[in-house]
Biopython code that builds the backbone (N, CA, C, O; Angstrom):
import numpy as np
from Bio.PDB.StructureBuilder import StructureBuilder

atoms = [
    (1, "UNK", "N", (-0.999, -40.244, -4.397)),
    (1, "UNK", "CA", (-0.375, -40.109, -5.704)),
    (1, "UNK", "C", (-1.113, -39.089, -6.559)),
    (1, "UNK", "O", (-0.588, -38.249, -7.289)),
    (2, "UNK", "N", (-2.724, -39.339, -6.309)),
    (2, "UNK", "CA", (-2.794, -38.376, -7.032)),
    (2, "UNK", "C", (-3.214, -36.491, -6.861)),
    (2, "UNK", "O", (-3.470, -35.622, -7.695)),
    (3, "UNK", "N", (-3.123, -36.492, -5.506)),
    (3, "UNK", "CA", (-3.053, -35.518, -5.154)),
    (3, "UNK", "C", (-1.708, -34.878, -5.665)),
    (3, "UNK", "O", (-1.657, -33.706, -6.037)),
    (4, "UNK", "N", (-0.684, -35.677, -5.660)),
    (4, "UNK", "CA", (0.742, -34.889, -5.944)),
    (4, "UNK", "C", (0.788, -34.808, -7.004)),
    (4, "UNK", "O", (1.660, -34.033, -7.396)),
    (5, "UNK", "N", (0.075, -35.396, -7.925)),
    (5, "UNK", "CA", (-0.184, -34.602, -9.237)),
    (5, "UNK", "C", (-0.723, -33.454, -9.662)),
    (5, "UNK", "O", (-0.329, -32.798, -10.627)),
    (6, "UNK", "N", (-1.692, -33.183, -8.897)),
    (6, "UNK", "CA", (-2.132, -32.013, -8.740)),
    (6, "UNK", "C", (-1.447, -31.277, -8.472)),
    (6, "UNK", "O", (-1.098, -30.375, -9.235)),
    (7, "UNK", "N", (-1.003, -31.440, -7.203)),
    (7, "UNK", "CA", (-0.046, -29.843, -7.188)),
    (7, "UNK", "C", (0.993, -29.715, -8.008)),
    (7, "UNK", "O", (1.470, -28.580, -8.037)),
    (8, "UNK", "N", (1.581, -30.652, -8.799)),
    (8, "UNK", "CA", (2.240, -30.238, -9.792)),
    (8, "UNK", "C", (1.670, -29.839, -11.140)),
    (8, "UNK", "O", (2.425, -29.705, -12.102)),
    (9, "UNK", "N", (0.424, -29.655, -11.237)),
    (9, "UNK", "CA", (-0.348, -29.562, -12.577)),
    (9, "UNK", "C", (-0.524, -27.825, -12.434)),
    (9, "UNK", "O", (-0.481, -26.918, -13.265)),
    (10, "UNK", "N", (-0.735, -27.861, -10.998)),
    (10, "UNK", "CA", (-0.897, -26.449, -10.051)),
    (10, "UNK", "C", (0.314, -25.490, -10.109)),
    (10, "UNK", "O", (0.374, -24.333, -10.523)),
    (11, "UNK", "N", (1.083, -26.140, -9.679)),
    (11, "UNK", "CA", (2.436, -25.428, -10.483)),
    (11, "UNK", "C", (3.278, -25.108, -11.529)),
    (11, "UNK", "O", (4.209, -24.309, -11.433)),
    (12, "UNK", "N", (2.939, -25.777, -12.632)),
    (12, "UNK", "CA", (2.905, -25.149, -13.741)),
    (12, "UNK", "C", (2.263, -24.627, -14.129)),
    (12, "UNK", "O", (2.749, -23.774, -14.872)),
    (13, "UNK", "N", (0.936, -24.616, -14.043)),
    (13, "UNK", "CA", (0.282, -23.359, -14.219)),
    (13, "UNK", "C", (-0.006, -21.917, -13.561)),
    (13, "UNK", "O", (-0.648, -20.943, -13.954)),
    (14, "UNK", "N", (0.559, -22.122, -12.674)),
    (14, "UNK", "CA", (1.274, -21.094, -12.078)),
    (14, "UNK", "C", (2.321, -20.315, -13.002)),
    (14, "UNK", "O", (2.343, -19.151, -13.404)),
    (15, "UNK", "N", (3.143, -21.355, -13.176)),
    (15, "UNK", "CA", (4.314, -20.635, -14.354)),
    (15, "UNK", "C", (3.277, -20.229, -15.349)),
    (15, "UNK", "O", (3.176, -19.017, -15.542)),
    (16, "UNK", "N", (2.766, -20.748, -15.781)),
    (16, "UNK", "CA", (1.687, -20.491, -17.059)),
    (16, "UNK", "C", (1.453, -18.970, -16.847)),
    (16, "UNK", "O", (2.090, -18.157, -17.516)),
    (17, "UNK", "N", (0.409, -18.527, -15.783)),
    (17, "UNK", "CA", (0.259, -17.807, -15.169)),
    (17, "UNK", "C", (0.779, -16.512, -15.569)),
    (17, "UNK", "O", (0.551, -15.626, -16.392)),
    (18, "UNK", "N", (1.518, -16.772, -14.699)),
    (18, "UNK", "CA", (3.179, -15.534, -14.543)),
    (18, "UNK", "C", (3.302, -15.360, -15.914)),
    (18, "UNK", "O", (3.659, -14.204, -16.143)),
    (19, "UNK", "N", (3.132, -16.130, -17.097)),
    (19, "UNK", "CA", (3.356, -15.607, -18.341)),
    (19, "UNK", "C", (2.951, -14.948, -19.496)),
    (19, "UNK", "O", (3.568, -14.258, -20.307)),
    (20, "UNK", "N", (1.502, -15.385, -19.385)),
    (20, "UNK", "CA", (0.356, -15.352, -19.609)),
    (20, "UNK", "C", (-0.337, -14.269, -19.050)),
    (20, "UNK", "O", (-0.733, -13.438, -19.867)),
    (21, "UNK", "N", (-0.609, -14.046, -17.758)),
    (21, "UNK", "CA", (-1.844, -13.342, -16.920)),
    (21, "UNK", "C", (-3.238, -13.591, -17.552)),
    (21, "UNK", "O", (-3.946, -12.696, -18.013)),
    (22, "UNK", "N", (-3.499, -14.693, -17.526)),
    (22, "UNK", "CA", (-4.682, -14.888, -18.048)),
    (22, "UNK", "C", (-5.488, -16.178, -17.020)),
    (22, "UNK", "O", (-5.657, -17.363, -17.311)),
    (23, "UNK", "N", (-5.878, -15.449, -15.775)),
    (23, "UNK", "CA", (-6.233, -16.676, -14.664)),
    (23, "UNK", "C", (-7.788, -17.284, -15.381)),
    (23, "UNK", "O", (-8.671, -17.724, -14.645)),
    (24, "UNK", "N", (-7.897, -17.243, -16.440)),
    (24, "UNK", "CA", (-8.991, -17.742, -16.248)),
    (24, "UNK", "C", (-9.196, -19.353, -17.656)),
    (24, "UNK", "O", (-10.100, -20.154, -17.896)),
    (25, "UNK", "N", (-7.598, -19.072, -18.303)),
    (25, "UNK", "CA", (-7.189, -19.884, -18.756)),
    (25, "UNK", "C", (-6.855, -20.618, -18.152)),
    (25, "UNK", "O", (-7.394, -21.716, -18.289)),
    (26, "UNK", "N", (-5.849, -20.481, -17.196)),
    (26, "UNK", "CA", (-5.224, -21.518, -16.376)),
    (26, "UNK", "C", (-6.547, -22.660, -15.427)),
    (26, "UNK", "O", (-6.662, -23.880, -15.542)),
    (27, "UNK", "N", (-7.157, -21.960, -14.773)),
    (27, "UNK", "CA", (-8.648, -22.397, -14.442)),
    (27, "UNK", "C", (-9.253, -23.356, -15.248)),
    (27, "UNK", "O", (-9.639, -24.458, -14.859)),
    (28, "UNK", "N", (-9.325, -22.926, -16.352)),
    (28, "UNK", "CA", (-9.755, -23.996, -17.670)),
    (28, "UNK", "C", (-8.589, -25.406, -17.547)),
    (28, "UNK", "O", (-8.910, -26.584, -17.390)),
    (29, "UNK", "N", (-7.635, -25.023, -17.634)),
    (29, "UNK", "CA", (-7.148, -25.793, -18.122)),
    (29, "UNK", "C", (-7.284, -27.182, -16.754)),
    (29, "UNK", "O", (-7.467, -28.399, -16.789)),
    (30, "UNK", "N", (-7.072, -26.147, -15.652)),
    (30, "UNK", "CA", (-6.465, -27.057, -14.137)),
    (30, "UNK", "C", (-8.579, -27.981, -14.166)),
    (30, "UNK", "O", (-8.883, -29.128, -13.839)),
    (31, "UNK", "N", (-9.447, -26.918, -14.649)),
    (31, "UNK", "CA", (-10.744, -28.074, -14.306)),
    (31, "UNK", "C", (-10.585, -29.407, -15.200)),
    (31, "UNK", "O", (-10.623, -30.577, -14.817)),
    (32, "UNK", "N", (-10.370, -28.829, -16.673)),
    (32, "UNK", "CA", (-10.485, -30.202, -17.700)),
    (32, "UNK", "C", (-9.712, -31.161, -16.878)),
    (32, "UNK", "O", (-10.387, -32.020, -16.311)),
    (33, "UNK", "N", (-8.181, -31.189, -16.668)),
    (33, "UNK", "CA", (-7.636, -31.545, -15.769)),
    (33, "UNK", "C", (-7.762, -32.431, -14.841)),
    (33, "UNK", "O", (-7.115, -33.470, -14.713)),
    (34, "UNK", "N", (-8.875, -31.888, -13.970)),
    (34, "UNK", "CA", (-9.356, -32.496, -12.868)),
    (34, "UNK", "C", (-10.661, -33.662, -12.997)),
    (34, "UNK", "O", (-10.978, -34.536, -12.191)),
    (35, "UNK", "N", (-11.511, -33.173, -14.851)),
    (35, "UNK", "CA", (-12.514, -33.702, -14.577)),
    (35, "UNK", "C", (-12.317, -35.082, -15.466)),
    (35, "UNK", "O", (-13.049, -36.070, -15.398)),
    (36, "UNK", "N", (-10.835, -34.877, -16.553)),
    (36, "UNK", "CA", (-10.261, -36.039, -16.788)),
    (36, "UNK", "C", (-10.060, -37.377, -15.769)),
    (36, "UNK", "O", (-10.464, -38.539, -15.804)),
    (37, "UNK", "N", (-9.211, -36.582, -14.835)),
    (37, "UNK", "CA", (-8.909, -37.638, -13.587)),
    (37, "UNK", "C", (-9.940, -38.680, -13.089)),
    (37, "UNK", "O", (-9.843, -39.902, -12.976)),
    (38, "UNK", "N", (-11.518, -37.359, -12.680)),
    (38, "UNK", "CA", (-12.151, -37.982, -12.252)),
    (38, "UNK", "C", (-12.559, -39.166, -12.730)),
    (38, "UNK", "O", (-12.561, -40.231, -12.113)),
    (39, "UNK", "N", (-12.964, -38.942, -14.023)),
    (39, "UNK", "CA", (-13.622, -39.629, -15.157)),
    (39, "UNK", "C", (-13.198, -41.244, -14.720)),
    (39, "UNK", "O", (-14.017, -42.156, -14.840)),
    (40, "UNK", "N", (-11.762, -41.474, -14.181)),
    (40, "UNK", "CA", (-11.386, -42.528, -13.950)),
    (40, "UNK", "C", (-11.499, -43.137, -12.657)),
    (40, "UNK", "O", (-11.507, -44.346, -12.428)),
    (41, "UNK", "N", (-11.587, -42.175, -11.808)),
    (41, "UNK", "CA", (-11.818, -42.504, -10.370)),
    (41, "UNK", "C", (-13.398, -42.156, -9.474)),
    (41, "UNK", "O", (-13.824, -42.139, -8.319)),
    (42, "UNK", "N", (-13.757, -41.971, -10.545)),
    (42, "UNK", "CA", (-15.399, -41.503, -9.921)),
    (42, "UNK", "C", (-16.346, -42.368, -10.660)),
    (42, "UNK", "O", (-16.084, -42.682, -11.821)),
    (43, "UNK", "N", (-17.430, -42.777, -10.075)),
    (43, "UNK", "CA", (-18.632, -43.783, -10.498)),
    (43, "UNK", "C", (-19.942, -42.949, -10.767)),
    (43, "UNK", "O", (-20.662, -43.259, -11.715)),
    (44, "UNK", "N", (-20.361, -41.541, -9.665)),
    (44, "UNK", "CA", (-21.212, -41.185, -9.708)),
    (44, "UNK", "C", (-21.315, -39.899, -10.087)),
    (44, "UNK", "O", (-20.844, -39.047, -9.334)),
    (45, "UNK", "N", (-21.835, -39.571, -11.103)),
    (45, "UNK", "CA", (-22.159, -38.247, -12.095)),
    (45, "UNK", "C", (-22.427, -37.232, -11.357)),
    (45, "UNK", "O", (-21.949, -36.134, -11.644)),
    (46, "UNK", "N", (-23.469, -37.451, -9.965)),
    (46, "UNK", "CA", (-23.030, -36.073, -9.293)),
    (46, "UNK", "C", (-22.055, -35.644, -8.185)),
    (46, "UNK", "O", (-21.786, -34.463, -7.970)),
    (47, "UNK", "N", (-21.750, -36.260, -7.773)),
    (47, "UNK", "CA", (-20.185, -36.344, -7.428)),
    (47, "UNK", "C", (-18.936, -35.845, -8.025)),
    (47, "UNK", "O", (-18.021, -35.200, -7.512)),
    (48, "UNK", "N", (-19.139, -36.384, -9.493)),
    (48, "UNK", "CA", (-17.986, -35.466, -10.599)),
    (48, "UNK", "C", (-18.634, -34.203, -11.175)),
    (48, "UNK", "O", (-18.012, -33.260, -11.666)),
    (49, "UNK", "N", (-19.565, -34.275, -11.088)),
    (49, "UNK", "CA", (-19.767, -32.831, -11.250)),
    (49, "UNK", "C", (-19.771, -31.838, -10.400)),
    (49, "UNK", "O", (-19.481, -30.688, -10.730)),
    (50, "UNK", "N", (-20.123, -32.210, -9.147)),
    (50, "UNK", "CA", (-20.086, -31.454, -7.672)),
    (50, "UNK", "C", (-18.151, -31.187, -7.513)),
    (50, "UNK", "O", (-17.734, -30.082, -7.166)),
    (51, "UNK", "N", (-17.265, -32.246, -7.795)),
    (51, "UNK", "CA", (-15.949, -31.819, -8.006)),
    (51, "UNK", "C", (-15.417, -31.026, -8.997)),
    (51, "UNK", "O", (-14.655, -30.117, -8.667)),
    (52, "UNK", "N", (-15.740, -31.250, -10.382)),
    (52, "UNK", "CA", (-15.699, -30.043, -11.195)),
    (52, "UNK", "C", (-15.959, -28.857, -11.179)),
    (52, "UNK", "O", (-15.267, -27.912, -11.557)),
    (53, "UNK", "N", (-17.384, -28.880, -10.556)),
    (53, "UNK", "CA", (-17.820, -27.068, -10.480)),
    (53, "UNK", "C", (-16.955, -26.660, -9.427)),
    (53, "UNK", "O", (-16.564, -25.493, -9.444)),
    (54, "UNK", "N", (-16.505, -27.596, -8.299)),
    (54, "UNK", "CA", (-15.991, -26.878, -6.912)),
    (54, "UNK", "C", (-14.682, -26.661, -7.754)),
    (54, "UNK", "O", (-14.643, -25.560, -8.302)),
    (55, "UNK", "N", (-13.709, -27.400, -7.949)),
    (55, "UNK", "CA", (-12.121, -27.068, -9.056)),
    (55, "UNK", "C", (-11.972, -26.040, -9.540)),
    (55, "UNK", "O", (-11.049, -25.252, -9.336)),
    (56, "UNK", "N", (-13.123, -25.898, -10.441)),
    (56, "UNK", "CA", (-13.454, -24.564, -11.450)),
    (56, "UNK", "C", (-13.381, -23.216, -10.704)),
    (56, "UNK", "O", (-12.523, -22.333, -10.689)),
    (57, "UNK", "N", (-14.822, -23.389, -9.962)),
    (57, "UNK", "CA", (-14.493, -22.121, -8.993)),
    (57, "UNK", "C", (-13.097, -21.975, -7.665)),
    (57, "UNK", "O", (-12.774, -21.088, -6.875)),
    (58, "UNK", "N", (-12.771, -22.838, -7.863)),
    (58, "UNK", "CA", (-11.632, -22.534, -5.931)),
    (58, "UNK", "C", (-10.671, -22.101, -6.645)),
    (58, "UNK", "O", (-9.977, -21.222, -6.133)),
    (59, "UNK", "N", (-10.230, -22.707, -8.435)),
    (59, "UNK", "CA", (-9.302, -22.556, -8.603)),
    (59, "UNK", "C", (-8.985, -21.232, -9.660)),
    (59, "UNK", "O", (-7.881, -20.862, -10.058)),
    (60, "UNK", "N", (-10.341, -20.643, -9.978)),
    (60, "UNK", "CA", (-10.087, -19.802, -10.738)),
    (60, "UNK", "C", (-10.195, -18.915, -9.810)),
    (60, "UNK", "O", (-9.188, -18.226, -9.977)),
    (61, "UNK", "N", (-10.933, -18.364, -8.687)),
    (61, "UNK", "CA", (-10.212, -17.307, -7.624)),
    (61, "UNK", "C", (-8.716, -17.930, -7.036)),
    (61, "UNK", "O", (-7.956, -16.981, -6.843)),
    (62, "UNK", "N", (-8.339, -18.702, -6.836)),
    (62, "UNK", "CA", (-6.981, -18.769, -6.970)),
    (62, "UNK", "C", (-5.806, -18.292, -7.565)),
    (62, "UNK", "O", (-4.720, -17.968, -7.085)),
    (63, "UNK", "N", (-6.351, -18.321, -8.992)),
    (63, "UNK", "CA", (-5.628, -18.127, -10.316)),
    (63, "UNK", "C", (-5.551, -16.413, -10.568)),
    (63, "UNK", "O", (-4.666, -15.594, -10.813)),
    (64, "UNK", "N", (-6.799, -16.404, -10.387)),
    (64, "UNK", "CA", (-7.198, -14.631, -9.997)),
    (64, "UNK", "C", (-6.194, -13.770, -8.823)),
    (64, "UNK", "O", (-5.603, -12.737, -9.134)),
    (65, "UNK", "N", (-6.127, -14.328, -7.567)),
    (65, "UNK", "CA", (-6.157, -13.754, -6.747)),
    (65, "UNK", "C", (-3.998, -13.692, -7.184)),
    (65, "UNK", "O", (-3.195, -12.821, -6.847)),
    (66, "UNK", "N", (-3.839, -14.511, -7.702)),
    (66, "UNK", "CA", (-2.476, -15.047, -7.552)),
    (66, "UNK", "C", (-2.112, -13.438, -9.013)),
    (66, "UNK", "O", (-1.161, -12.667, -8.881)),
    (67, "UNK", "N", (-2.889, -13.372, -9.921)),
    (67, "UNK", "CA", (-2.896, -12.243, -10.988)),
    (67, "UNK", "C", (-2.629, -11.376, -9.998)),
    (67, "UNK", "O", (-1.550, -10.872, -9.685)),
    (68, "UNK", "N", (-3.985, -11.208, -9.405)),
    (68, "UNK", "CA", (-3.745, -9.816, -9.304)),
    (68, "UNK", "C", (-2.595, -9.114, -7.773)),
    (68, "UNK", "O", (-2.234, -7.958, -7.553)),
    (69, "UNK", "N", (-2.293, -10.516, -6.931)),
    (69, "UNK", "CA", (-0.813, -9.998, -6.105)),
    (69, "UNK", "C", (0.419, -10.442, -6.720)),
    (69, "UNK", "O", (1.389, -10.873, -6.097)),
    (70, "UNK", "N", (0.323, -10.308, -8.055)),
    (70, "UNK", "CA", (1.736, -10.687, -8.753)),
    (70, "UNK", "C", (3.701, -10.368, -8.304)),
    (70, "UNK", "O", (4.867, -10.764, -8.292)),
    (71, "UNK", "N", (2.680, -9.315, -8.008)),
    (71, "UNK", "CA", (3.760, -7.814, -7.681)),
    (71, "UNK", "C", (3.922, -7.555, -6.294)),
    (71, "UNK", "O", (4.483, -6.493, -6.026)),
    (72, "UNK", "N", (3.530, -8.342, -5.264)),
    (72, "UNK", "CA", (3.759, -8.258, -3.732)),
    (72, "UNK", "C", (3.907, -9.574, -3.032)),
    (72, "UNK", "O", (3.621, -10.691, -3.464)),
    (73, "UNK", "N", (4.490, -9.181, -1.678)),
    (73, "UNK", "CA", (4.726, -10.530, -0.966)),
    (73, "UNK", "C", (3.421, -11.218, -0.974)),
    (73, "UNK", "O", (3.588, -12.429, -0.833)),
    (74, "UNK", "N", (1.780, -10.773, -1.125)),
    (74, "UNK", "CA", (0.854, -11.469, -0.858)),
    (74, "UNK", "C", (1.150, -12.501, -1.524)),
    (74, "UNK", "O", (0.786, -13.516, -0.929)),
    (75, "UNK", "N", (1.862, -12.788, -2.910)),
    (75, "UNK", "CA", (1.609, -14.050, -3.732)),
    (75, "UNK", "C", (2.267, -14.980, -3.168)),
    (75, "UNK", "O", (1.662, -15.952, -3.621)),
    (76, "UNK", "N", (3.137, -15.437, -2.450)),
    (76, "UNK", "CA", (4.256, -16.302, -2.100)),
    (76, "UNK", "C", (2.888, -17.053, -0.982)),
    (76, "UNK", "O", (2.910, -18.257, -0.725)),
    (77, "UNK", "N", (1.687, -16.036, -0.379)),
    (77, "UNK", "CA", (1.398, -16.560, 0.651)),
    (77, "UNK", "C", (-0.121, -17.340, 0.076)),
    (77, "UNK", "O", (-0.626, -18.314, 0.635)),
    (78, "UNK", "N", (-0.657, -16.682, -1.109)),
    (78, "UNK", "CA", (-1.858, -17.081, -2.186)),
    (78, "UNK", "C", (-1.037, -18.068, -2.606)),
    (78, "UNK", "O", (-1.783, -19.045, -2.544)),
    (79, "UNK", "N", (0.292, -18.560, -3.095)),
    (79, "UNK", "CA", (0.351, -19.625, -4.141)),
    (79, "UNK", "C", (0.643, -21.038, -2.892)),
    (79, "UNK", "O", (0.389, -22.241, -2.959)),
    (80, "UNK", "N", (1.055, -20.485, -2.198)),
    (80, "UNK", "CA", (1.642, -21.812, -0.795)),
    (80, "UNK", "C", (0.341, -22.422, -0.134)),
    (80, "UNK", "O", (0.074, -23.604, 0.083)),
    (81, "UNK", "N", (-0.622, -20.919, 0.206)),
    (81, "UNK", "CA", (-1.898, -21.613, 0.597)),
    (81, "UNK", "C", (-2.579, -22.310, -0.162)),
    (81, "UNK", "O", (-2.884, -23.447, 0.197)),
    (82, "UNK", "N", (-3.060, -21.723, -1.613)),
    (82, "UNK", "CA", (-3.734, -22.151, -2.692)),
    (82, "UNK", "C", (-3.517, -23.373, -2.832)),
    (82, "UNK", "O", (-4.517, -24.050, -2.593)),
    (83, "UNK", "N", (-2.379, -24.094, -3.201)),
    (83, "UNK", "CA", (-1.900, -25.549, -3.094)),
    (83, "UNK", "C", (-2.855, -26.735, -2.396)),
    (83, "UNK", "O", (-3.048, -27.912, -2.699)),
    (84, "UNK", "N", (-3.293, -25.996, -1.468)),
    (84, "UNK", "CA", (-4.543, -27.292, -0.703)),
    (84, "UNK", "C", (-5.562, -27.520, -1.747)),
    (84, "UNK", "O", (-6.295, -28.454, -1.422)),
    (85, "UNK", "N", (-5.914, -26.912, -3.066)),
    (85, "UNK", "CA", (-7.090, -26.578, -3.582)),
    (85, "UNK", "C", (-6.399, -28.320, -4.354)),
    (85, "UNK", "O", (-7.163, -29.224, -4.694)),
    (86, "UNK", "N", (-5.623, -28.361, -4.414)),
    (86, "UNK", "CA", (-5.685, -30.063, -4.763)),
    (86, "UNK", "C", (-5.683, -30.963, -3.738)),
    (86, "UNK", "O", (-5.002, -31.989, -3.739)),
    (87, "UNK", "N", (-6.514, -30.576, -2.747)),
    (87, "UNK", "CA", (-6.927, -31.959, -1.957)),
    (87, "UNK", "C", (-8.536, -31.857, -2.529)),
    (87, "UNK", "O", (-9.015, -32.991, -2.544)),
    (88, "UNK", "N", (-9.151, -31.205, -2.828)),
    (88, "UNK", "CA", (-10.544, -31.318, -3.782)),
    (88, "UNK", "C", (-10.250, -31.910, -4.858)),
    (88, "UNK", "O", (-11.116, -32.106, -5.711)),
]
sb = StructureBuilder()
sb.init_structure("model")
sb.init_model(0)
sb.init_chain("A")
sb.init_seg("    ")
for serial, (resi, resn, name, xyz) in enumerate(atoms, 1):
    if name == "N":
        sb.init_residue(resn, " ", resi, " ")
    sb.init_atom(name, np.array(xyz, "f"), 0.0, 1.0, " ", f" {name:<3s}", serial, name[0])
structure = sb.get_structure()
């Protein structure tokens, strides 16, 4: 369940994205995001933080990489792959 939240949190910011071009907002937004969640499902402080920093970074080269192939078939294959970044 809550993985499939993710990728839908992932996909709108995607749209975000596309509207915006600002991957490093979207990044922001998808960690708070993530470190909300944890907050509820995690006990041990370095653990949620070891998931936060990893979110932060996988997903802001994500967010990046998805900017900057906006304009070519690469993105269809960055936004389909990227999607796993919510099993972290």
């Amino acid at each position: 369940m809550f993985i499939a939240i993710k990728v839908a949190v992932l996909s709108a910011l995607i749209r975000l994205l596309l509207n915006t071009d600002k991957p490093l907002w979207c990044a922001i937004i998808y960690t708070v995001f993530v470190a909300l969640m944890n907050i509820f499902f995690t006990t041990d402080i370095l653990s949620f933080l070891i998931v936060t920093g990893l979110s932060f970074v996988l997903s802001f080269i994500y967010f990046f990489l998805l900017a900057r192939y906006s304009e070519s078939w690469g993105f269809w294959l960055i936004a389909v792959g990227g999607l796993f970044i919510g099993l972290v």
